[in-house]
C-alpha positions as CSV (number, residue, x, y, z in Angstrom):
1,X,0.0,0.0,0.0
2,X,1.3,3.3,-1.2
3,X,1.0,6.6,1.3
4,X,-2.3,7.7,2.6
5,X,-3.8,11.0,2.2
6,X,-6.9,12.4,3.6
7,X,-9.1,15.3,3.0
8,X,-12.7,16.5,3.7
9,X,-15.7,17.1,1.0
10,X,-18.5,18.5,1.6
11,X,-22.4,16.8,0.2
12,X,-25.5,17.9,0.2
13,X,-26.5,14.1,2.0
14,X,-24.5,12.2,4.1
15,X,-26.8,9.0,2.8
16,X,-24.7,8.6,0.1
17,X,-21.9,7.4,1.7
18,X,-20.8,3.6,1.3
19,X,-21.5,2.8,4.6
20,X,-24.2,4.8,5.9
21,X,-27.0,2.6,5.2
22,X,-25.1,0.0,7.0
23,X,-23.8,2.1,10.2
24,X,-26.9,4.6,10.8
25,X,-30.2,2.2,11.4
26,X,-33.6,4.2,11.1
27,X,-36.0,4.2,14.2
28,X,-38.8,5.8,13.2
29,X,-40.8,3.5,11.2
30,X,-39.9,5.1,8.2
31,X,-37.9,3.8,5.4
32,X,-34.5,4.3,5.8
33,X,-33.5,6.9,2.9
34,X,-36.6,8.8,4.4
35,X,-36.1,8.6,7.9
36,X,-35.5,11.2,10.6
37,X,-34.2,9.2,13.2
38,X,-31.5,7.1,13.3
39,X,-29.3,4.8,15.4
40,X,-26.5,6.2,15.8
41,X,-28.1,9.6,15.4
42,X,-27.3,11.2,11.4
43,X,-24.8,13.5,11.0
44,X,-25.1,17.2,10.9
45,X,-24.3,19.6,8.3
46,X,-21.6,22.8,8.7
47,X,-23.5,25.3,7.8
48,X,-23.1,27.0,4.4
49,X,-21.2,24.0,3.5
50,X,-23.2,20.2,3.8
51,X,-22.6,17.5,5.4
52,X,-18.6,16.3,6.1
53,X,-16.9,13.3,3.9
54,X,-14.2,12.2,5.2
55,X,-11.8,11.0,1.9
56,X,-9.3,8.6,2.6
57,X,-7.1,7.5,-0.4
58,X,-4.6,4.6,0.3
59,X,-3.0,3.5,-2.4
60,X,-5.3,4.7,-4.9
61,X,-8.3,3.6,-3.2
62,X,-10.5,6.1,-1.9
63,X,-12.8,5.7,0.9
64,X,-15.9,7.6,2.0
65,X,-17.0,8.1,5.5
66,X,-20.0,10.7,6.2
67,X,-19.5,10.0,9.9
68,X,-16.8,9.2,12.8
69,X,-19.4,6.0,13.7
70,X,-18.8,4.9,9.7
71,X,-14.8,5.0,10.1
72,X,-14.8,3.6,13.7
73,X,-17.2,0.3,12.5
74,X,-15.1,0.2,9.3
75,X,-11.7,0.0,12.0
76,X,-13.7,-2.8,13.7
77,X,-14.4,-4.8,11.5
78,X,-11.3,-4.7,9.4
79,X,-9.5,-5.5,12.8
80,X,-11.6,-9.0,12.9
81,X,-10.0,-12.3,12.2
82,X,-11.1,-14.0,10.5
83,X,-12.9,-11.2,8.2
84,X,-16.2,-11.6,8.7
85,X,-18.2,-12.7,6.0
86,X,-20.9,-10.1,4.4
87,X,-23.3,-12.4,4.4
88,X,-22.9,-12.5,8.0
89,X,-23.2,-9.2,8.3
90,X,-25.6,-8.0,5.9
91,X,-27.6,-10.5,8.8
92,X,-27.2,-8.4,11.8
93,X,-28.4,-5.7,9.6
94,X,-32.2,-7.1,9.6
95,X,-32.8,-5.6,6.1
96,X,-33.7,-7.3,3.3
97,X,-30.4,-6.0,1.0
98,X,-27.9,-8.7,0.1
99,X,-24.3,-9.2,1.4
100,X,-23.3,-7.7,-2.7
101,X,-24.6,-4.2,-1.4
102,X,-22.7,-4.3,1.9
103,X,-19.8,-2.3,2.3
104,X,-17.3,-4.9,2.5
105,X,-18.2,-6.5,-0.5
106,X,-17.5,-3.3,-2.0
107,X,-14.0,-3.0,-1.3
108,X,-11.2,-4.1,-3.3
109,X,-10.0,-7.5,-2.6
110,X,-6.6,-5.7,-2.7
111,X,-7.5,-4.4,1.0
112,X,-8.8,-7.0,2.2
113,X,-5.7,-9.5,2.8
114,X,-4.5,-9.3,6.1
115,X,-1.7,-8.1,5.5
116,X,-3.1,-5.6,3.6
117,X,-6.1,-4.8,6.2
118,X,-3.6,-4.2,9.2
119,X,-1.7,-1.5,6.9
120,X,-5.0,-0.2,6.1
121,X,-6.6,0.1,10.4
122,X,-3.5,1.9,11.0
123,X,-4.3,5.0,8.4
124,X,-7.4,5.2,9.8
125,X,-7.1,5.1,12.8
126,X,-4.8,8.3,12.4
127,X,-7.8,10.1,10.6
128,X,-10.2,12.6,12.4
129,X,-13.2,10.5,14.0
130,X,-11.4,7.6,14.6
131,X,-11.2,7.9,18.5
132,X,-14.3,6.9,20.6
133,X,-15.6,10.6,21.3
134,X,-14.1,12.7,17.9
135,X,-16.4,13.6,15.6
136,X,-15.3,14.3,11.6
């Protein structure tokens, strides 16, 4: 893996972040792209900007993280061994998407080799958000 670099975007929704869907579960009855509610709660916006993205480009792979809870679960799991599968976690989920849609699935297998992955936790875990109470 080549040297990391990080940045923040700005969006006009923090929904369309890779792993938002998977991280941020609706609780108000409503679908979830529709929802007001969430668990953890949605991020907020900077005003007269959006809604943070945290960029992360290792190796010419660029990840997306719309909230410090999306990089910290990302950290988790990528710590686990074995990787879990996504089938198993698409599961835990209680949604009806398949384990193709999850996040993990999503990545390149490049990343996900141990190897790899341990290389990987340790950039971003030296990102903004990646610590317990930090926000983006």
């Amino acid at each position: 893996m080549a040297k990391a670099n990080h940045w923040i975007e700005y969006a006009d929704d923090w929904r369309h972040a890779p792993m938002a869907y998977w991280v941020h579960v609706q609780q108000d009855g409503d679908p979830w792209s529709k929802a007001q509610h969430y668990l953890p709660p949605a991020p907020t916006p900077v005003a007269g900007k959006g809604y943070p993205i945290l960029c992360v480009d290792v190796g010419g792979v660029t990840l997306h993280f719309s909230s410090a809870e999306q990089l910290r679960e990302c950290i988790r799991v990528l710590e686990m061994v074995p990787l879990p599968t996504t089938r198993r976690l698409s599961a835990l989920r209680g949604e009806a998407l398949g384990p193709n849609s999850h996040w993990l699935s999503r990545l390149p297998a490049s990343i996900k080799s141990p190897k790899a992955r341990v290389r990987l936790v340790k950039v971003l875990k030296q990102c903004p958000g990646s610590e317990d109470s930090a926000r983006l």
